[in-house]
CHARMM-style PDB file with segment names, atoms N, HN, CA, C and O in Angstrom:
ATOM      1  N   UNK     1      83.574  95.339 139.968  1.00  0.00      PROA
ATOM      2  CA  UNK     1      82.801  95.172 138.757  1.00  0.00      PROA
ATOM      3  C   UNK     1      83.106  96.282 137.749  1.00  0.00      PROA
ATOM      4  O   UNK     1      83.164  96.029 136.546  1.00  0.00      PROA
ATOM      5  N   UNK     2      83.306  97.530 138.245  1.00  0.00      PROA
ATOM      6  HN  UNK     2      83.259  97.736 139.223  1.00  0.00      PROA
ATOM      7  CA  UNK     2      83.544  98.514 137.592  1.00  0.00      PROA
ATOM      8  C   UNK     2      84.969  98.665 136.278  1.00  0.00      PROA
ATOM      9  O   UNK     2      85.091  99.044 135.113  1.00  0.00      PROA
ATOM     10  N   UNK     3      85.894  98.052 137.468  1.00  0.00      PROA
ATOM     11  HN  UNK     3      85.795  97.744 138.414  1.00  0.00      PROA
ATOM     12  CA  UNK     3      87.114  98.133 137.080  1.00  0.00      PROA
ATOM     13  C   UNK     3      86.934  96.981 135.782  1.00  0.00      PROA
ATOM     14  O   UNK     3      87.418  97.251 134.683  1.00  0.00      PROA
ATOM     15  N   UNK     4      86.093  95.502 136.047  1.00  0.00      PROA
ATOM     16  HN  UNK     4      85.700  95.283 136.940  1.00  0.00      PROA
ATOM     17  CA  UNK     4      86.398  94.604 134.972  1.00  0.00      PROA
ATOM     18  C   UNK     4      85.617  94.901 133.796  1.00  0.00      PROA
ATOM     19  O   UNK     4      85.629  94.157 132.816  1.00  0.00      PROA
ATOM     20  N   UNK     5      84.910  96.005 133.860  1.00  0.00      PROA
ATOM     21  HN  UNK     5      84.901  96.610 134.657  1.00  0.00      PROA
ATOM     22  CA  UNK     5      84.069  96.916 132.983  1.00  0.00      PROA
ATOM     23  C   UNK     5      84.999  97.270 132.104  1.00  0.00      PROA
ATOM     24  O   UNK     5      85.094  96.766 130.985  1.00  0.00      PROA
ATOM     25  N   UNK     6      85.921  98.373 132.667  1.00  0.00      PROA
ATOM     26  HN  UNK     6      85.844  98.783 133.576  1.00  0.00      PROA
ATOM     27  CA  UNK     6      87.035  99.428 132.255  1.00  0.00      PROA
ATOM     28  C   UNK     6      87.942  98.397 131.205  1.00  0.00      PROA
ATOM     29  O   UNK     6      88.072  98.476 129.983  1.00  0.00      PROA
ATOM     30  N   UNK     7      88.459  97.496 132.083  1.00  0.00      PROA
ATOM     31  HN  UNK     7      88.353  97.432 133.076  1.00  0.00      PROA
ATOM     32  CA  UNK     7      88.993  96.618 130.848  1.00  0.00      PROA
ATOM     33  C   UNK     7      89.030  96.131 129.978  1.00  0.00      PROA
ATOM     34  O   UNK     7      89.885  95.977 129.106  1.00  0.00      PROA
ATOM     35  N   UNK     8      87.412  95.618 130.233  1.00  0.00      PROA
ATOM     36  HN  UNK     8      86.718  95.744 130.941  1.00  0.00      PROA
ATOM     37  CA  UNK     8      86.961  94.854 128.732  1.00  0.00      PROA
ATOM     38  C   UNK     8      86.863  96.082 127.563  1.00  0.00      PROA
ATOM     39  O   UNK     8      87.468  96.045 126.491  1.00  0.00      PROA
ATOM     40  N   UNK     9      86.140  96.965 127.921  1.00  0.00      PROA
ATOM     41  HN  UNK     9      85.648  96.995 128.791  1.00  0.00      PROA
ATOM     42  CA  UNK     9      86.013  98.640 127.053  1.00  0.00      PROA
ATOM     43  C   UNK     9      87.625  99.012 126.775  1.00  0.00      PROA
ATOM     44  O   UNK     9      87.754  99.685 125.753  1.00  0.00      PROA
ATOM     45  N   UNK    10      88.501  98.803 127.261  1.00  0.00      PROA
ATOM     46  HN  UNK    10      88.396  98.256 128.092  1.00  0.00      PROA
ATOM     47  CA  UNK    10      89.552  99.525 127.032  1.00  0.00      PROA
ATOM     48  C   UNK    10      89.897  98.422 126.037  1.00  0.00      PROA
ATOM     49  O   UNK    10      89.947  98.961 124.931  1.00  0.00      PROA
ATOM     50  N   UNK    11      90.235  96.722 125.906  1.00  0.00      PROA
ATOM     51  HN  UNK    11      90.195  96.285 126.804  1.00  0.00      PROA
ATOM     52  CA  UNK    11      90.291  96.057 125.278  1.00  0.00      PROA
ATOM     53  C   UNK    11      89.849  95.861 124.044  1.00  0.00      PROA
ATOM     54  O   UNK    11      90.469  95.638 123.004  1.00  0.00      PROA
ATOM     55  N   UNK    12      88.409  95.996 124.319  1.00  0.00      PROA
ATOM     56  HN  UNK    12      87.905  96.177 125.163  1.00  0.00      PROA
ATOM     57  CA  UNK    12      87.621  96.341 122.806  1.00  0.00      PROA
ATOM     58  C   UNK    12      88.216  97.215 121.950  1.00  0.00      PROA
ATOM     59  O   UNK    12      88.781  96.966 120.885  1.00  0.00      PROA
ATOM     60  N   UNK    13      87.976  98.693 122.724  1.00  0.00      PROA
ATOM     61  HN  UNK    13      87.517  98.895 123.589  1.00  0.00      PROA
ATOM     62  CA  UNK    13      88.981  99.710 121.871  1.00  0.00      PROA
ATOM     63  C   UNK    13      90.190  99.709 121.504  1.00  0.00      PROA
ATOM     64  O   UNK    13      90.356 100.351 120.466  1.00  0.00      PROA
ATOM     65  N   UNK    14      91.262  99.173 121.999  1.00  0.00      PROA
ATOM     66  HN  UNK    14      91.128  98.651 122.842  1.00  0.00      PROA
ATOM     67  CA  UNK    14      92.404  98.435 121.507  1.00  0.00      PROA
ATOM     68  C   UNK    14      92.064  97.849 120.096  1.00  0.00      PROA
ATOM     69  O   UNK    14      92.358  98.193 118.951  1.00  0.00      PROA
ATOM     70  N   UNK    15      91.346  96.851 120.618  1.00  0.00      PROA
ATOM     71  HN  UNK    15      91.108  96.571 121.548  1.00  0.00      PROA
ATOM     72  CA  UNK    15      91.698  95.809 119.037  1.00  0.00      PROA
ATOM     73  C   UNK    15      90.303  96.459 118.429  1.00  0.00      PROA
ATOM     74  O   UNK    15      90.101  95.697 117.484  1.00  0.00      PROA
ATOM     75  N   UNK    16      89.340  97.316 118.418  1.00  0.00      PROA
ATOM     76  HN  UNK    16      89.505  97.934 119.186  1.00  0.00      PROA
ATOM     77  CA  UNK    16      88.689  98.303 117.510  1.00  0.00      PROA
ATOM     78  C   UNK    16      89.746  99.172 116.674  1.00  0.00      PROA
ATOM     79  O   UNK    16      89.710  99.365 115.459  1.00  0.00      PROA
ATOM     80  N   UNK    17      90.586  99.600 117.481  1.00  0.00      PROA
ATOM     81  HN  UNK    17      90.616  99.443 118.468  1.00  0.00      PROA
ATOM     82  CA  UNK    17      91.763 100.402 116.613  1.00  0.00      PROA
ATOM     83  C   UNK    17      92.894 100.027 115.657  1.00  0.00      PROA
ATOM     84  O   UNK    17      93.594 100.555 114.793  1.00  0.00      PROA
ATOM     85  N   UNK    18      92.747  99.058 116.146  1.00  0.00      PROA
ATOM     86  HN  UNK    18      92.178  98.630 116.848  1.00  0.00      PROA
ATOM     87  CA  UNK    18      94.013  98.077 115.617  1.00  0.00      PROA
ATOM     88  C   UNK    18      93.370  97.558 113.971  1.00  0.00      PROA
ATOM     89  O   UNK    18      94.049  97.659 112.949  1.00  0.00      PROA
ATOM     90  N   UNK    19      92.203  97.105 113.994  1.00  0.00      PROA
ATOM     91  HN  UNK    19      91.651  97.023 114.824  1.00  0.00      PROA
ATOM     92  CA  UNK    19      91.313  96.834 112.752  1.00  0.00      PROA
ATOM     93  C   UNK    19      91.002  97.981 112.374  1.00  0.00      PROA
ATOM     94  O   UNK    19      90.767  98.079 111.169  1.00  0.00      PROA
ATOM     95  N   UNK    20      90.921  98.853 112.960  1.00  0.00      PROA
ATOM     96  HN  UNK    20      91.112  98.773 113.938  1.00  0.00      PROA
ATOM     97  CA  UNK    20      90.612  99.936 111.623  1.00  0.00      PROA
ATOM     98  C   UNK    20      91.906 100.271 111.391  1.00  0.00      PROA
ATOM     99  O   UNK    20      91.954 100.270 110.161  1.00  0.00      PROA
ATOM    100  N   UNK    21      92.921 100.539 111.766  1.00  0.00      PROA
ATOM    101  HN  UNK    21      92.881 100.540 112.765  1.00  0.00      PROA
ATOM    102  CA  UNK    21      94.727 100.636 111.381  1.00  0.00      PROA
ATOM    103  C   UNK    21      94.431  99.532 110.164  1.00  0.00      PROA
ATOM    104  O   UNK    21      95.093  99.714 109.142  1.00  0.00      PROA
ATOM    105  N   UNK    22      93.683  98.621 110.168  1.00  0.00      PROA
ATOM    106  HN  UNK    22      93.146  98.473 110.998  1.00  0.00      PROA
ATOM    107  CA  UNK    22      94.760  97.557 109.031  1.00  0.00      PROA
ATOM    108  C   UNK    22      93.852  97.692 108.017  1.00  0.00      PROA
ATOM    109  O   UNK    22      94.344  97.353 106.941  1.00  0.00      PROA
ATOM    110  N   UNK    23      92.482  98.130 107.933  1.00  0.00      PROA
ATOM    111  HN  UNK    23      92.083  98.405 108.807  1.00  0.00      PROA
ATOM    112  CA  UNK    23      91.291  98.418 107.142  1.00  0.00      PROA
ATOM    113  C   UNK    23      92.462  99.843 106.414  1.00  0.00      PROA
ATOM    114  O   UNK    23      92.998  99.917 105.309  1.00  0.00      PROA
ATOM    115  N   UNK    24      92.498 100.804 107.616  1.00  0.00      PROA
ATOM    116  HN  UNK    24      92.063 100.743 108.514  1.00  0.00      PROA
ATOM    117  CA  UNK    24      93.021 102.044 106.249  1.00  0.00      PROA
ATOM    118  C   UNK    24      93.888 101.553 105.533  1.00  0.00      PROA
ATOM    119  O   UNK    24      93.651 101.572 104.325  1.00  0.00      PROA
ATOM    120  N   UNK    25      95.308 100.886 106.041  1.00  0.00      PROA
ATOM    121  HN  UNK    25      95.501 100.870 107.022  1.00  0.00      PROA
ATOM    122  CA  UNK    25      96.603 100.769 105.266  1.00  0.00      PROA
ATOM    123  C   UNK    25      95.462  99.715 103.893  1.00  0.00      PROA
ATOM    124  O   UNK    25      95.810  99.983 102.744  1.00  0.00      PROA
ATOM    125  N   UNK    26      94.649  99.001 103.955  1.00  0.00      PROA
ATOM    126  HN  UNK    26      94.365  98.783 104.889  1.00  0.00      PROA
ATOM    127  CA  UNK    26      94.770  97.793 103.058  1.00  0.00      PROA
ATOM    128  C   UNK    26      93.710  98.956 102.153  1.00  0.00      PROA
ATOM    129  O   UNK    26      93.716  98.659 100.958  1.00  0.00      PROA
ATOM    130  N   UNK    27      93.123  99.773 102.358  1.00  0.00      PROA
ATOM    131  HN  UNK    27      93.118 100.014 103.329  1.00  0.00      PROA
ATOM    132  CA  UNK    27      92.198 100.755 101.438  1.00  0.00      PROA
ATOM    133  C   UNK    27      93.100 101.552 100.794  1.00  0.00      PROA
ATOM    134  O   UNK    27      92.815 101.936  99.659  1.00  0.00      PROA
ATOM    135  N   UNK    28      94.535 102.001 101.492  1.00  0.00      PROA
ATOM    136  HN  UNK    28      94.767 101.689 102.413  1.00  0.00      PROA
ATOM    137  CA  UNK    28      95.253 103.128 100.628  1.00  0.00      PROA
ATOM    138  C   UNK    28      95.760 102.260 100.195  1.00  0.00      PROA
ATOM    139  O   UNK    28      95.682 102.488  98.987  1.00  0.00      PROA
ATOM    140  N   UNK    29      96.479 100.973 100.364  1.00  0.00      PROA
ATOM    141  HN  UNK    29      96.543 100.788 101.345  1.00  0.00      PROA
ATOM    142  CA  UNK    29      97.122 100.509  99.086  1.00  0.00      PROA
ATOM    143  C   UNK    29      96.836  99.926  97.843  1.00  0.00      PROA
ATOM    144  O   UNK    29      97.587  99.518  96.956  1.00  0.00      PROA
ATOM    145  N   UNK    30      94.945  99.981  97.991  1.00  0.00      PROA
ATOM    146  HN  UNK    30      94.335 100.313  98.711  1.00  0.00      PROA
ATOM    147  CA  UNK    30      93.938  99.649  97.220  1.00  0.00      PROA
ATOM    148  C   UNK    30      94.269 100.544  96.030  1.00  0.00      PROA
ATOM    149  O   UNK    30      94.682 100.371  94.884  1.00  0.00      PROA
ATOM    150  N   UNK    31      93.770 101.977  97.094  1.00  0.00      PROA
ATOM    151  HN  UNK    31      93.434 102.118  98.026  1.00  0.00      PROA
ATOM    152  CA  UNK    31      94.214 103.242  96.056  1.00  0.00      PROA
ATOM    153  C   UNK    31      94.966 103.513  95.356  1.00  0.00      PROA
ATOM    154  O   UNK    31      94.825 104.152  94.314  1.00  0.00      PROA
ATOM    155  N   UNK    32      96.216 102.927  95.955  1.00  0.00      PROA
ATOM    156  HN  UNK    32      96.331 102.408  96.802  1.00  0.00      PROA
ATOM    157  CA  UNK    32      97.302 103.085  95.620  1.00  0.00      PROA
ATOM    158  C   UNK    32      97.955 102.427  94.020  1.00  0.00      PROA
ATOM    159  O   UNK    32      98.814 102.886  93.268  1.00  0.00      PROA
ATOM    160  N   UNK    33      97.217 101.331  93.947  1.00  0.00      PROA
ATOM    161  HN  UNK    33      96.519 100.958  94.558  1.00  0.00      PROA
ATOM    162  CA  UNK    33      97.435 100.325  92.803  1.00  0.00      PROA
ATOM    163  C   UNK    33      96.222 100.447  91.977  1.00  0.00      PROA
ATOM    164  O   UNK    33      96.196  99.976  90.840  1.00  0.00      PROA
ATOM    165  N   UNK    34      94.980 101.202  92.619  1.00  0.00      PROA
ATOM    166  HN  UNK    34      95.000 101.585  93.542  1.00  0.00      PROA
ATOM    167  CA  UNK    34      94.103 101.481  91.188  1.00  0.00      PROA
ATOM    168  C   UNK    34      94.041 102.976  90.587  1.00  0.00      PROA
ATOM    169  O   UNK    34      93.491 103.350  89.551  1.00  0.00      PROA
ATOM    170  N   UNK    35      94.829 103.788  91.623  1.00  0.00      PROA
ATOM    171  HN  UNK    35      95.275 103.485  92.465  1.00  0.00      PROA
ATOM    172  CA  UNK    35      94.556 105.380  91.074  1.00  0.00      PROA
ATOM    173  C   UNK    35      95.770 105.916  91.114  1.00  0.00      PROA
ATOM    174  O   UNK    35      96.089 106.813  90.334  1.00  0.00      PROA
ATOM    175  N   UNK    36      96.774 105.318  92.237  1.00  0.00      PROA
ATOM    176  HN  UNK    36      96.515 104.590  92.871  1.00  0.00      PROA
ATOM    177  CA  UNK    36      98.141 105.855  91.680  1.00  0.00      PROA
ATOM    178  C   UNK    36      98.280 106.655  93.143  1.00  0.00      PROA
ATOM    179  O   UNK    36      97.620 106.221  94.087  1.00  0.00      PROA
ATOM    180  N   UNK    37      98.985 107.614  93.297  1.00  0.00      PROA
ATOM    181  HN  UNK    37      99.521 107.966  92.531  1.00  0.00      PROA
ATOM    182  CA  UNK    37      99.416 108.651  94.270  1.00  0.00      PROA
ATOM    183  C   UNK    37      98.669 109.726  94.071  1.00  0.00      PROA
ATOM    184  O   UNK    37      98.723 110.337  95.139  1.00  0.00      PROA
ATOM    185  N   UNK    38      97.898 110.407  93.213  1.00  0.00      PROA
ATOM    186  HN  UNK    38      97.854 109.911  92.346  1.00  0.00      PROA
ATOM    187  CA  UNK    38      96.869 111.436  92.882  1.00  0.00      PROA
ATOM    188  C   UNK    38      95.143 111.188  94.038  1.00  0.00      PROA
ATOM    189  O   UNK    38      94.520 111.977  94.748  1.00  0.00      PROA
ATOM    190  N   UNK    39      94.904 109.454  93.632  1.00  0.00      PROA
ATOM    191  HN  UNK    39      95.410 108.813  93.055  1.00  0.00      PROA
ATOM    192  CA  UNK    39      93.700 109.231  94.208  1.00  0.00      PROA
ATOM    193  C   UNK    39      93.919 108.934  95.999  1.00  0.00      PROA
ATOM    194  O   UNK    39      93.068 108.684  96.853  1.00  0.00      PROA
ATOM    195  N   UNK    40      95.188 109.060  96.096  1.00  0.00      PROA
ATOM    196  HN  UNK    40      95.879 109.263  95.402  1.00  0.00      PROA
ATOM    197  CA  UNK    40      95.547 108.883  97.899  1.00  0.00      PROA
ATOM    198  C   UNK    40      95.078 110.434  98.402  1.00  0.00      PROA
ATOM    199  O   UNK    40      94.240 110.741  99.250  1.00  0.00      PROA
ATOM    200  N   UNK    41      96.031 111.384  97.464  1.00  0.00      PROA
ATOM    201  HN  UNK    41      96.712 111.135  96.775  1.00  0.00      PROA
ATOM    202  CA  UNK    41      95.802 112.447  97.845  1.00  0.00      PROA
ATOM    203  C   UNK    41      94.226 113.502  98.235  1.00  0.00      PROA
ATOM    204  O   UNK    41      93.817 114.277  99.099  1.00  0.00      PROA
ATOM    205  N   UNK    42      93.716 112.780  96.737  1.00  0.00      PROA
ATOM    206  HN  UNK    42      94.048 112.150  96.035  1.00  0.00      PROA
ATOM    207  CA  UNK    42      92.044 113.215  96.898  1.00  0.00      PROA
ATOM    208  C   UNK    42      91.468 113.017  98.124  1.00  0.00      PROA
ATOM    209  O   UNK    42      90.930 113.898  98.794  1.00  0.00      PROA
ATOM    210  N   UNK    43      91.594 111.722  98.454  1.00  0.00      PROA
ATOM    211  HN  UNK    43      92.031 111.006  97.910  1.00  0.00      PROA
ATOM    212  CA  UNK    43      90.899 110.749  99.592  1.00  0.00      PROA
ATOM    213  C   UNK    43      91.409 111.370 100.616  1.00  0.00      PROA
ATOM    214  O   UNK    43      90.521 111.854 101.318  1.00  0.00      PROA
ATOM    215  N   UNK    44      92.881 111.636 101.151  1.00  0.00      PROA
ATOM    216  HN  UNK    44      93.602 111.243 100.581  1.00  0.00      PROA
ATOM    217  CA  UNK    44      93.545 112.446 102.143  1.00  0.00      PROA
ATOM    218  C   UNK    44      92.722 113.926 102.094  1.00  0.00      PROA
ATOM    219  O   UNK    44      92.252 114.337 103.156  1.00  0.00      PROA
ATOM    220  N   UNK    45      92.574 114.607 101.044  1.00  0.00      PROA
ATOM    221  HN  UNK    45      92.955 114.273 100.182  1.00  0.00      PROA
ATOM    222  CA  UNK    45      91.599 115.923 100.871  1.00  0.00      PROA
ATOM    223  C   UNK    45      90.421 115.804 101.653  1.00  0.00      PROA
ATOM    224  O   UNK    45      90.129 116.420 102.678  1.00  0.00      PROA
ATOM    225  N   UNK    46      89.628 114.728 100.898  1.00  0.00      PROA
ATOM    226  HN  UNK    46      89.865 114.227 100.066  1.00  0.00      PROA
ATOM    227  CA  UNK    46      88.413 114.939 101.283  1.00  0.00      PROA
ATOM    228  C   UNK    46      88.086 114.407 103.100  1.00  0.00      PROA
ATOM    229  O   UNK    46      87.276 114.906 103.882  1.00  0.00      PROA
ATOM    230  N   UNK    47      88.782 113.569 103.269  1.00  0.00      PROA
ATOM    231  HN  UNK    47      89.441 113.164 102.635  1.00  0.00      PROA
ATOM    232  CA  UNK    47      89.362 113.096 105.028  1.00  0.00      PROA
ATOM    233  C   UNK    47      89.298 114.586 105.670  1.00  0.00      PROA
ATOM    234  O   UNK    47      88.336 115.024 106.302  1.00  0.00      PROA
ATOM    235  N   UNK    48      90.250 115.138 105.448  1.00  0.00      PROA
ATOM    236  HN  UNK    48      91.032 114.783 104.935  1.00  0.00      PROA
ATOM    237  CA  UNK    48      90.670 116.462 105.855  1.00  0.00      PROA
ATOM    238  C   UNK    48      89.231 117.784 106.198  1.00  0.00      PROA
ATOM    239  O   UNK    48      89.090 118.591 107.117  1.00  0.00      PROA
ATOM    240  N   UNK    49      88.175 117.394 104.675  1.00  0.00      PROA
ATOM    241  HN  UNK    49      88.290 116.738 103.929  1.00  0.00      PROA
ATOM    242  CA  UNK    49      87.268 118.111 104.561  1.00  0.00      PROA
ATOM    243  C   UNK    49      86.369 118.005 105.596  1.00  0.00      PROA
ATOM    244  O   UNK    49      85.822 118.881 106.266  1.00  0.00      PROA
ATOM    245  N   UNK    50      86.261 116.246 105.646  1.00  0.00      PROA
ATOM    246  HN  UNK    50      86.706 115.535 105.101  1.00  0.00      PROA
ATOM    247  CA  UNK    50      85.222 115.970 106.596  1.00  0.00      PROA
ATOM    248  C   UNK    50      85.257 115.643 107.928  1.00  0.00      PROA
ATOM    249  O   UNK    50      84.332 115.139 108.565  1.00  0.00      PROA
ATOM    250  N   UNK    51      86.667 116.031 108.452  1.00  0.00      PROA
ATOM    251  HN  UNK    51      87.418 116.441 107.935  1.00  0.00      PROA
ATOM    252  CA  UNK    51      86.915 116.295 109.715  1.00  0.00      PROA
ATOM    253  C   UNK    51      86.638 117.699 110.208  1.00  0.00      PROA
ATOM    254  O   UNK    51      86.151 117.964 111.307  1.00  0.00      PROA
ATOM    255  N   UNK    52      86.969 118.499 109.357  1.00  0.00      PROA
ATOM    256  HN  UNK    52      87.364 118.284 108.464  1.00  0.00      PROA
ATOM    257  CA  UNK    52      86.692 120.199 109.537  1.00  0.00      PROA
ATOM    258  C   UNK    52      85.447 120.103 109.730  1.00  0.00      PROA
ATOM    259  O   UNK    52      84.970 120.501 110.792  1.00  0.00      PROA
ATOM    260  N   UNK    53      84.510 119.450 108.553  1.00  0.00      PROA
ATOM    261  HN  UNK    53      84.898 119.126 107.690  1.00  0.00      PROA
ATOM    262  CA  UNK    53      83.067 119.710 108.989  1.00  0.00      PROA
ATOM    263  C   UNK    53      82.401 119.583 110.123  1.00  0.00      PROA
ATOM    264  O   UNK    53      81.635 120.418 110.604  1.00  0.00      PROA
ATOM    265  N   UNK    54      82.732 118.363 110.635  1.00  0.00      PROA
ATOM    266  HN  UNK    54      83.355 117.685 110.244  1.00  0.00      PROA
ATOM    267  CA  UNK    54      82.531 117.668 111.741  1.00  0.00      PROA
ATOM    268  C   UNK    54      82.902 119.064 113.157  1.00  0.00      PROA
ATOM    269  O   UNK    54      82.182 119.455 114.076  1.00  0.00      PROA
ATOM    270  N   UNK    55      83.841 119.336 112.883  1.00  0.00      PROA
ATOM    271  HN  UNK    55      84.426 119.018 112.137  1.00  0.00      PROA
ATOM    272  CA  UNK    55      84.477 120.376 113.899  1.00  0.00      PROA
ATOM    273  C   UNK    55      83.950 121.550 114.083  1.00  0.00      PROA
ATOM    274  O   UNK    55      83.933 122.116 115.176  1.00  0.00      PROA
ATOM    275  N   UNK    56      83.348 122.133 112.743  1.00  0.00      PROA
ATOM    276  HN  UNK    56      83.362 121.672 111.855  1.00  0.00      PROA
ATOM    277  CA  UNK    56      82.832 123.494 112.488  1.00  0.00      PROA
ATOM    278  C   UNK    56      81.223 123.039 113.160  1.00  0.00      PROA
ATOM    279  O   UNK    56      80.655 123.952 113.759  1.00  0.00      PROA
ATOM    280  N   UNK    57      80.680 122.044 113.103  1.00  0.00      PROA
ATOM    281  HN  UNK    57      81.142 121.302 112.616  1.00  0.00      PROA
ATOM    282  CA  UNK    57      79.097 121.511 113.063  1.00  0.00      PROA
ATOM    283  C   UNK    57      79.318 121.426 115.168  1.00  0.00      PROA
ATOM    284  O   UNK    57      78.446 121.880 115.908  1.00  0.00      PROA
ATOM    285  N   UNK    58      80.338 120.913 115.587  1.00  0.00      PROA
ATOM    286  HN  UNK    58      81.047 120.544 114.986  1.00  0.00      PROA
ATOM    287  CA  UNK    58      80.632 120.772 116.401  1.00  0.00      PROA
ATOM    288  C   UNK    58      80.724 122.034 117.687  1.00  0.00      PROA
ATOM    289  O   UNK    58      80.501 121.808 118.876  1.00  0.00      PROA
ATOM    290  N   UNK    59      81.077 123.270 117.148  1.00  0.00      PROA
ATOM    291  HN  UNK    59      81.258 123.453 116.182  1.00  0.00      PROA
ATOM    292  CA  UNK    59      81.506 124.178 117.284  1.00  0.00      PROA
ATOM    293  C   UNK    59      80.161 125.168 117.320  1.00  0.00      PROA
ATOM    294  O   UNK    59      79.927 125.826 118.333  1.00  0.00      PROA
ATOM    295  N   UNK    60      79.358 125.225 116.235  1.00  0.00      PROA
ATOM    296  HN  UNK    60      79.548 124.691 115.412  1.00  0.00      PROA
ATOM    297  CA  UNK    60      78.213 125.697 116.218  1.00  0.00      PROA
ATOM    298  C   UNK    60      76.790 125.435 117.207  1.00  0.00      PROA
ATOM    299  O   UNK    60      75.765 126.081 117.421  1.00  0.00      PROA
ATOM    300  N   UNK    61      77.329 124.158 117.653  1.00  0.00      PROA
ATOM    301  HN  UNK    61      78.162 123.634 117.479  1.00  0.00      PROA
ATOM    302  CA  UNK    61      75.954 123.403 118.429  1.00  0.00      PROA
ATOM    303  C   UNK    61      76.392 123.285 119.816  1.00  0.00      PROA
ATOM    304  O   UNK    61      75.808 122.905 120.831  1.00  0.00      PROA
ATOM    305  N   UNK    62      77.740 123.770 119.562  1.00  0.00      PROA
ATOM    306  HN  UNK    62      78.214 124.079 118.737  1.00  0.00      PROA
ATOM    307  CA  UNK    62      78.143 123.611 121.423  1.00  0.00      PROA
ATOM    308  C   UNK    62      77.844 122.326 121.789  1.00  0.00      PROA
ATOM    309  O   UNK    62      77.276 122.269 122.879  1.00  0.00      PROA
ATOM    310  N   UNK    63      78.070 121.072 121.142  1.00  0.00      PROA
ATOM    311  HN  UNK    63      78.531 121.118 120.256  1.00  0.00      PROA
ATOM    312  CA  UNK    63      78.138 119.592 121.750  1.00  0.00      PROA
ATOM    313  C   UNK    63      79.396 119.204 122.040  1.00  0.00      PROA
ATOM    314  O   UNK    63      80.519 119.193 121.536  1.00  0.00      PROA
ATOM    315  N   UNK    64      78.499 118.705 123.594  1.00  0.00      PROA
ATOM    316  HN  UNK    64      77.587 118.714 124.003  1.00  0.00      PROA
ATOM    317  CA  UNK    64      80.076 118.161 124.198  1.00  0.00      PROA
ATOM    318  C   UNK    64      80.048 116.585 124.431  1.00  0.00      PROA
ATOM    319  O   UNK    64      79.137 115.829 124.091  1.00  0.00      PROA
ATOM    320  N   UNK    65      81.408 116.193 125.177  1.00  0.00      PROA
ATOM    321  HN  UNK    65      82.148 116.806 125.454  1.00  0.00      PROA
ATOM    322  CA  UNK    65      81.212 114.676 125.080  1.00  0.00      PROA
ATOM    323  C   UNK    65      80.414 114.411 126.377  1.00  0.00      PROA
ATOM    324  OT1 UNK    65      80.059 113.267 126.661  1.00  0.00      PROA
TER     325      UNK     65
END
């Protein structure tokens, strides 16, 4: 039972990843055709920002998985 657990979860997450892969590409090329190469970069910035945060908040509270 365990194992047909593992699969279905590993499956899900597969094609969970796979849709968000095609969600980003179809959002940056959104960007891409309404703001140009400037508004990719912002968006790449602020990505960047709010992963650090996440890490620093992470870091402070000692939460683990």
């Amino acid at each position: 039972m365990n194992q047909i657990t593992e699969i279905v979860a590993s499956g899900a997450m597969s094609i969970l990843v796979i849709l968000a892969g095609i969600i980003v590409h179809a959002v940056k090329s959104w960007l891409v055709t309404k703001g140009g190469t400037n508004a990719v970069k912002i968006v790449e910035i602020l990505a960047k920002n709010a992963v650090n945060a996440v890490e620093q908040i992470n870091k402070e509270t000692d939460l683990k998985r």
